[in-house]
C-alpha positions as CSV (number, residue, x, y, z in Angstrom):
1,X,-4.3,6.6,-7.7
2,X,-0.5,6.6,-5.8
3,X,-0.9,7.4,-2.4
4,X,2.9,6.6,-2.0
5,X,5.4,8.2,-4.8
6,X,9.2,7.6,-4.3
7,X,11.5,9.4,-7.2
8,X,14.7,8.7,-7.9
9,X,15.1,7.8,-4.1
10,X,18.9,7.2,-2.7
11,X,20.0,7.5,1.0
12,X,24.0,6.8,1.6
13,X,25.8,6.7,4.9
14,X,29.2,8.1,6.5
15,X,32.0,5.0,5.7
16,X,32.4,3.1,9.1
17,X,36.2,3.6,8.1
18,X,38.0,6.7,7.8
19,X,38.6,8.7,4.9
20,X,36.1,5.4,3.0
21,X,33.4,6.3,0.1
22,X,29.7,6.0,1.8
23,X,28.0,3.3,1.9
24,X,24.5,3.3,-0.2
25,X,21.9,1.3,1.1
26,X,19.0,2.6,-1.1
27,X,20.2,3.7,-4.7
28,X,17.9,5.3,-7.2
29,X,14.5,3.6,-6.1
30,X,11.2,4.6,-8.3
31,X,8.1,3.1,-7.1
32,X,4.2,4.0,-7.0
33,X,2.1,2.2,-4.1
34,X,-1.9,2.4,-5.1
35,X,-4.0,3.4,-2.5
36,X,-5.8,0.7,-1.1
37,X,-3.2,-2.3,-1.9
38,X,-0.7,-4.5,0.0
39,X,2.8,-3.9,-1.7
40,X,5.6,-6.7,-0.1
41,X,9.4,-5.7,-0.7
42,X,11.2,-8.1,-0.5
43,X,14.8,-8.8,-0.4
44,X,17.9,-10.7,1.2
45,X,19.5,-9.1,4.1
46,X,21.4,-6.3,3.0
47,X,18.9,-5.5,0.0
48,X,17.8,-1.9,1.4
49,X,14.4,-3.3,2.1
50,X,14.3,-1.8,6.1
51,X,16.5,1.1,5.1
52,X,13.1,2.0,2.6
53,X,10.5,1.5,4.3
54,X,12.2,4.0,7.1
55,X,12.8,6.5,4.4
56,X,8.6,6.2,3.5
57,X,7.5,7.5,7.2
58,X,10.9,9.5,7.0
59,X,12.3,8.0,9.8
60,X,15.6,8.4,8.0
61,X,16.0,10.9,5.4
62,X,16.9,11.2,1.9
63,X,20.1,11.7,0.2
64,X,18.4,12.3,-2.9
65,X,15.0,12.1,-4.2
66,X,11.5,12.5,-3.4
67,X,9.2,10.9,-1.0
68,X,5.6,11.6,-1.5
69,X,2.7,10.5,1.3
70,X,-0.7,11.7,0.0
71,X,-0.1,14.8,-1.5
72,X,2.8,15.6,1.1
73,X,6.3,15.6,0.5
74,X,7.4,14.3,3.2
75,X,11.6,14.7,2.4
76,X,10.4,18.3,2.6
77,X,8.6,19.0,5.3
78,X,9.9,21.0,8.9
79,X,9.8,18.1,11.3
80,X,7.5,20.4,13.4
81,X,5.0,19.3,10.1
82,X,6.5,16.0,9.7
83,X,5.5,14.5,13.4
84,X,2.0,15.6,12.4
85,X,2.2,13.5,8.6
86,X,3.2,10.7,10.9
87,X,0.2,10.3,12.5
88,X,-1.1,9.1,9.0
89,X,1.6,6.2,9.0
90,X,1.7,3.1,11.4
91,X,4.4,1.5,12.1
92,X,5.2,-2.4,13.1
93,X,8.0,-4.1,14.0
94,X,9.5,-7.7,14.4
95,X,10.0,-7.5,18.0
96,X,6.8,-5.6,18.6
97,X,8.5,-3.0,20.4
98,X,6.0,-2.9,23.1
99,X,6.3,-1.1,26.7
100,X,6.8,-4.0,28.8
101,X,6.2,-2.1,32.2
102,X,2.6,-0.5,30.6
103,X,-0.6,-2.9,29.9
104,X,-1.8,-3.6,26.5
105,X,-4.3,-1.0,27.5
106,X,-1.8,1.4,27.6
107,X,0.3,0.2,25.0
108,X,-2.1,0.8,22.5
109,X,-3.3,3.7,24.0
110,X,0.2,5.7,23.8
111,X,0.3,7.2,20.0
112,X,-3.8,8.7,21.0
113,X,-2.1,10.1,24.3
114,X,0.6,11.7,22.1
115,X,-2.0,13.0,19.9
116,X,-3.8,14.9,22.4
117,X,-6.8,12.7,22.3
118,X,-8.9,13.7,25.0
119,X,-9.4,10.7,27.5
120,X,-12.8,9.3,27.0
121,X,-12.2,8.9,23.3
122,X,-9.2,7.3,24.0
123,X,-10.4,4.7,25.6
124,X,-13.2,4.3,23.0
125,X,-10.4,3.7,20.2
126,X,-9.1,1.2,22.3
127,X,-11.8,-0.6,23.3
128,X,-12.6,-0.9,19.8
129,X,-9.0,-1.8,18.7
130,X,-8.8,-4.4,21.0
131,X,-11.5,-6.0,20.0
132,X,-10.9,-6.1,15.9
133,X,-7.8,-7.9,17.2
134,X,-9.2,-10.1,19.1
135,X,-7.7,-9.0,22.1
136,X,-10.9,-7.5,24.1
137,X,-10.1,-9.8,27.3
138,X,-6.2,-9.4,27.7
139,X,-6.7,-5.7,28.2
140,X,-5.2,-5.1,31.5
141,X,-2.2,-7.5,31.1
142,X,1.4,-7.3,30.5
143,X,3.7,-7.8,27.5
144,X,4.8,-10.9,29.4
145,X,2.1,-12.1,30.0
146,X,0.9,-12.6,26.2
147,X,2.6,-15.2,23.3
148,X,4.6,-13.4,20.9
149,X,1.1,-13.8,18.4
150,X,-0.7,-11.9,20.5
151,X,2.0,-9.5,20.8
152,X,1.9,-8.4,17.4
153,X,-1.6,-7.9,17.6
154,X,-1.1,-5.9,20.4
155,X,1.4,-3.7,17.3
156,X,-1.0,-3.7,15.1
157,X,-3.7,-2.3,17.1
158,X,-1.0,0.5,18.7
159,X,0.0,0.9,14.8
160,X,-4.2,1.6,13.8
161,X,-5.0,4.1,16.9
162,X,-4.9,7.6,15.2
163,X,-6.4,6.0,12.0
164,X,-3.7,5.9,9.5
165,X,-3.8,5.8,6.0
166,X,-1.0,3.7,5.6
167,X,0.8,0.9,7.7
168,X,4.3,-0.2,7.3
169,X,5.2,-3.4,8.6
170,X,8.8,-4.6,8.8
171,X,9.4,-8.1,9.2
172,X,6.1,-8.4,11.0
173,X,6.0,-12.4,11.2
174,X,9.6,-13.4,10.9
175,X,10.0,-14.0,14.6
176,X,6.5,-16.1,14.7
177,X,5.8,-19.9,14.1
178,X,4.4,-20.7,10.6
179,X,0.8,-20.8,12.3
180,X,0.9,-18.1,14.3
181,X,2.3,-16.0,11.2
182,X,-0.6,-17.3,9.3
183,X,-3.1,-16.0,12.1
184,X,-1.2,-12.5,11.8
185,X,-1.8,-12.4,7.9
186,X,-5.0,-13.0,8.2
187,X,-5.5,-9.9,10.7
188,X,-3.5,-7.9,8.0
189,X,-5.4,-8.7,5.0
190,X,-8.9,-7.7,7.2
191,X,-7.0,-4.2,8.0
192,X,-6.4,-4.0,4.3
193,X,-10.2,-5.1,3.3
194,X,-12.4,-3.5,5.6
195,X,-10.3,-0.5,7.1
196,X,-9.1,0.1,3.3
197,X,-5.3,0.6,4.8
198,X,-2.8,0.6,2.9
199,X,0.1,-1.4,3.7
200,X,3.7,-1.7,2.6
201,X,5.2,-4.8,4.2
202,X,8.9,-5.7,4.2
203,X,10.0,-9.7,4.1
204,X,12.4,-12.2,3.3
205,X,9.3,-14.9,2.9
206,X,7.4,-15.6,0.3
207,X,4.9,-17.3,1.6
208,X,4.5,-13.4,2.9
209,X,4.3,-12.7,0.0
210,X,2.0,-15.2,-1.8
211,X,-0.1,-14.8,1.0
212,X,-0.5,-11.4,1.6
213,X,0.4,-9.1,-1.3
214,X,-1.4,-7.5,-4.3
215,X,1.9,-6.0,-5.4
216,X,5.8,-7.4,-5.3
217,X,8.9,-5.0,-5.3
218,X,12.1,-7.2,-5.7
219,X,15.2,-5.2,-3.7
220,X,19.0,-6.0,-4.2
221,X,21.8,-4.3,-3.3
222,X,19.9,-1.3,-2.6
223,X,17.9,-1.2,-6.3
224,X,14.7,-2.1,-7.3
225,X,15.4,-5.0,-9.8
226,X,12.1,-6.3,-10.5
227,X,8.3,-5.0,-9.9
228,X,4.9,-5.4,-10.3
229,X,1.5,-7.7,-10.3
230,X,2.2,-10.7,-7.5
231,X,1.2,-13.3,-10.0
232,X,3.0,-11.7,-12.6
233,X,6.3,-11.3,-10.9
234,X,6.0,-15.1,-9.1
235,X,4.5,-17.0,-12.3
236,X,6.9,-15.1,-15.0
237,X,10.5,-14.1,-12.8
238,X,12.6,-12.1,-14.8
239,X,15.7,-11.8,-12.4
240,X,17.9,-14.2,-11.1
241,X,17.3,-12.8,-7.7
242,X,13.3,-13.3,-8.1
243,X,14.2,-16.9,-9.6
244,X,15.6,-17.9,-6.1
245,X,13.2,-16.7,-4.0
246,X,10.3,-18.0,-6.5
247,X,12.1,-21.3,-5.4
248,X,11.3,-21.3,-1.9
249,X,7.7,-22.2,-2.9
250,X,8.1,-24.3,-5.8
251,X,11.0,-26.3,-7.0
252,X,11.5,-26.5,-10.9
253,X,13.7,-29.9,-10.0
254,X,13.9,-31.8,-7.1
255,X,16.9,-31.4,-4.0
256,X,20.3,-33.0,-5.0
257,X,19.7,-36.6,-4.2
258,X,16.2,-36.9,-4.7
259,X,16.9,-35.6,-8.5
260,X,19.9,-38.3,-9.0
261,X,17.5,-41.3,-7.9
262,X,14.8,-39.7,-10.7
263,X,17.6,-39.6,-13.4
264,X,18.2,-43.2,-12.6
265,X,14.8,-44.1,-13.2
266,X,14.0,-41.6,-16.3
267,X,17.3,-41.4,-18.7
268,X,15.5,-40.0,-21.2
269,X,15.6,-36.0,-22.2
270,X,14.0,-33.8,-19.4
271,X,11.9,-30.5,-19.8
272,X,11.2,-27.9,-17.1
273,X,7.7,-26.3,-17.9
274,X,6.5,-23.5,-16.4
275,X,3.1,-23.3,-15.2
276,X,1.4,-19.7,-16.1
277,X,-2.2,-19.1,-16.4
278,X,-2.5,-17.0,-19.2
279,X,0.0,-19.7,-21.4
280,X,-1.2,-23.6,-22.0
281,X,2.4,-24.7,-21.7
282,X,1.3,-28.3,-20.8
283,X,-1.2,-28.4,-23.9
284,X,2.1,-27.2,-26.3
285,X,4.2,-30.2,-24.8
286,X,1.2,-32.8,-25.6
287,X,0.6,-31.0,-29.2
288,X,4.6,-31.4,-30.4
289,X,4.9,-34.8,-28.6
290,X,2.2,-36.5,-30.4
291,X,3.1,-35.1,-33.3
292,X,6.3,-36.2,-33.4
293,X,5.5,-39.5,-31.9
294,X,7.3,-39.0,-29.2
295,X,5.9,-39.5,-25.1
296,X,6.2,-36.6,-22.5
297,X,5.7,-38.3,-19.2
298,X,5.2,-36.2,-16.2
299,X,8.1,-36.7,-14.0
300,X,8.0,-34.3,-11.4
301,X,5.9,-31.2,-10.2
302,X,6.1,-28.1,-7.6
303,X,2.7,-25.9,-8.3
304,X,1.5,-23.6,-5.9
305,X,-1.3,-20.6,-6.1
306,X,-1.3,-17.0,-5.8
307,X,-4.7,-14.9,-6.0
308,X,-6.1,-18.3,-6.6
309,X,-4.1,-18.7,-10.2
310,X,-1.5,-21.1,-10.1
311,X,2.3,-20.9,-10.8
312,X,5.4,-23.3,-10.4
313,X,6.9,-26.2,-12.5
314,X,6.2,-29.6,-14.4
315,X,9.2,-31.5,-15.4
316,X,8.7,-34.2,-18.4
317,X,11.0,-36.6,-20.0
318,X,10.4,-37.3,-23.3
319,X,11.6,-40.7,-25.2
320,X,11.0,-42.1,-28.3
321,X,13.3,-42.3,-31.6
322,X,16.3,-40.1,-31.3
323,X,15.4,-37.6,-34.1
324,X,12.1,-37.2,-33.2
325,X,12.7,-36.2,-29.9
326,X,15.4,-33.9,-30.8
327,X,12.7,-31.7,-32.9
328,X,10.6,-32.0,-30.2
329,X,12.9,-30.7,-28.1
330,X,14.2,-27.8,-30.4
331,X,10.6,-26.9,-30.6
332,X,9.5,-27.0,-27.1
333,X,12.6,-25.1,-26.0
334,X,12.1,-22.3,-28.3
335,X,9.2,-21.3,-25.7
336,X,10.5,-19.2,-22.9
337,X,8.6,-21.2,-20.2
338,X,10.7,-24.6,-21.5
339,X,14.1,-25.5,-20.7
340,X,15.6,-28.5,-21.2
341,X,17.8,-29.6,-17.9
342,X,21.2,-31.6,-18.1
C-alpha cells in the first residue's frame, strides 16, 4: 500500500535573469513510496533530489502534479489544513538545524509545544524520545555542548515528537564521519523497524544507500531515471548515471595505474563479470572455458553486499590458443553481465 503518491510532479522557478525561461528543478516525477519502507533518492548536486523531498511535506509547491500523503493531497490543501498534515511528516536536516540558545530538552520539545500538547505530556514524549536515542543524560545541555552525532540524534528525536508517519531526511549524515554516520544509520533503521516510520532519505552516498534503503530512486537533471528494488537497481544498473554511483562501492577495474601494472602482468583477453545473485555468471565463464580449453584466471574483484546478497565485479583473463579463446569470448560476451575490456 502507497502511503506517498507523486503524479506527474514538476516545480520550475522564475529565471535568475531577466526576460530567461524558468529553471526546472523537478520535471515530471512519478513515484510510489510503500508504507513501511526506507526509499533513498539519490542524485548529484543539482539532480532535484532536495528540491523533492520539499515538494513531499509541501514545503515548496507544485508547478504541476499531484502530491499525495495518506489519503491527502497535499498540493491541494488550504495551508490552514496543510500545517495540520505536517504534523504527520518529520523533517531532518544536514546541519541539524537546532536552537542553539534552547537545551536538547527544549529542542525536542518545540514541534509538541506547537501542537498544543499540554505540558505534562510533553515532557513524557520527551523523556521517552531521549531515551530511544540514547540521549536520556544530555537533556539539559546545549547544542554546543554535544558532537555533531549526537546532534542529529537530537533531529531525529525533534523530527519523531508528534508521531509522524513519515520522516524525510535530507542529507542526514553527509556532514558526519564514516563512523559516526554508521551510528546514525543504525538509529534510522530502528525508527524504520520498530516505530514502523516511513522514511524517504535524500543522498549522494551509497553506502547510504546500501546501508539503509529497501528502495532506490535515481535523480538527474530533475527526472527520475531509474527505480526500484535496492539490490535490483545496485546488482543490475541500467543508466549510466546509476553505473557511476554503483562504482563508488565496487570497481569493475582497478584505478588508472594499478590497472596498467595488472595488464603488464596478464596480456591475455580480459572479461568484466558481473556478480548478481539470481545469474551464475562465474559458473558460465568456467562452463565455456573448459570447454573450449581455454583458462579464465581471476584477475581482479570488487564485491560488496546489499540485504545480505552480493553484487559487484570479477574480472578474468582468459588465454589459451587464439581461436579458442576468441569463441570463448564471443560467447561469454553475448551475456549482458560480460564485457570484454580493452
Amino acid at each position: 500500500m502507497s502511503i506517498i503518491t507523486l503524479e506527474h510532479v514538476s516545480k520550475a522557478y522564475p529565471s535568475p535573469g531577466r526576460g530567461g525561461d524558468p529553471v526546472t528543478a523537478v520535471d515530471d516525477v512519478s513515484v510510489e513510496i510503500a508504507e513501511g519502507t526506507i526509499t533513498a533518492v539519490i542524485g548529484y548536486s543539482g539532480a532535484g533530489k532536495s528540491t523533492l523531498v520539499r515538494l513531499i511535506n509541501a514545503l515548496e509547491p507544485v508547478t504541476s502534479g499531484r502530491v499525495v500523503v495518506r489519503g491527502q493531497e497535499l498540493s491541494a490543501l488550504p495551508e490552514r489544513q496543510l500545517r495540520r498534515a505536517r504534523r504527520d511528516i518529520g523533517m531532518i536536516f544536514q546541519q541539524f538545524n537546532l536552537m542553539e540558545s534552547k537545551t536538547v530538552f527544549r529542542n525536542v520539545e518545540f514541534p509538541l509545544r506547537l501542537a498544543g500538547i499540554p505540558a505534562e505530556r510533553r515532557r513524557e514524549r520527551v523523556r521517552e524520545l531521549l531515551d530511544f536515542v540514547g540521549l536520556a543524560d544530555r537533556a539539559d545541555n546545549h547544542p554546543d555542548q554535544l558532537s555533531g552525532g549526537q546532534k542529529q540524534r537530537v533531529g531525529i528525536a525533534r523530527a519523531l515528537a508528534t508521531s509522524p508517519s513519515v520522516l524525510l531526511a535530507d542529507e542526514a549524515t553527509s556532514a558526519l564521519d564514516p563512523e559516526t554516520t554508521q551510528d546514525v544509520l543504525e538509529l534510522l533503521r530502528r525508527v524504520n523497524d520498530e516505530l514502523g516510520v516511513t522514511m524517504v532519505v535524500i543522498t549522494h552516498e551509497m553506502d547510504v544507500v546500501r546501508a539503509l534503503a529497501d528502495q532506490v530512486v535515481v535523480m538527474e537533471h530533475g527526472r527520475v531515471v531509474e527505480q526500484g528494488d535496492v539490490y535490483r537497481v545496485l546488482s543490475d544498473p541500467r543508466q549510466p548515471v546509476t553505473r557511476r554511483f554503483m562504482r563508488t562501492l565496487v570497481r569493475p577495474t582497478p584505478p588508472h595505474a594499478e590497472f596498467a601494472e595488472l595488464r603488464r602482468l596478464h596480456p591475455g583477453r580480459l572479461l568484466s563479470v558481473r556478480v548478481r545473485d539470481d545469474h551464475d555468471v562465474q559458473g558460465l565463464v568456467e562452463r565455456v572455458a573448459g570447454r573450449e580449453g581455454v583458462c579464465a584466471e581471476l584477475v581482479y574483484g570488487g564485491v560488496n553486499t546489499v540485504q545480505g546478497r552480493g553484487f559487484g565485479y570479477l574480472l578474468h583473463e582468459l588465454t589459451g590458443p587464439a581461436d579458442a579463446v576468441t569463441r570463448a569470448v564471443d560467447e561469454l560476451t553475448a551475456d549482458e553481465c560480460i564485457e570484454e575490456v580493452a
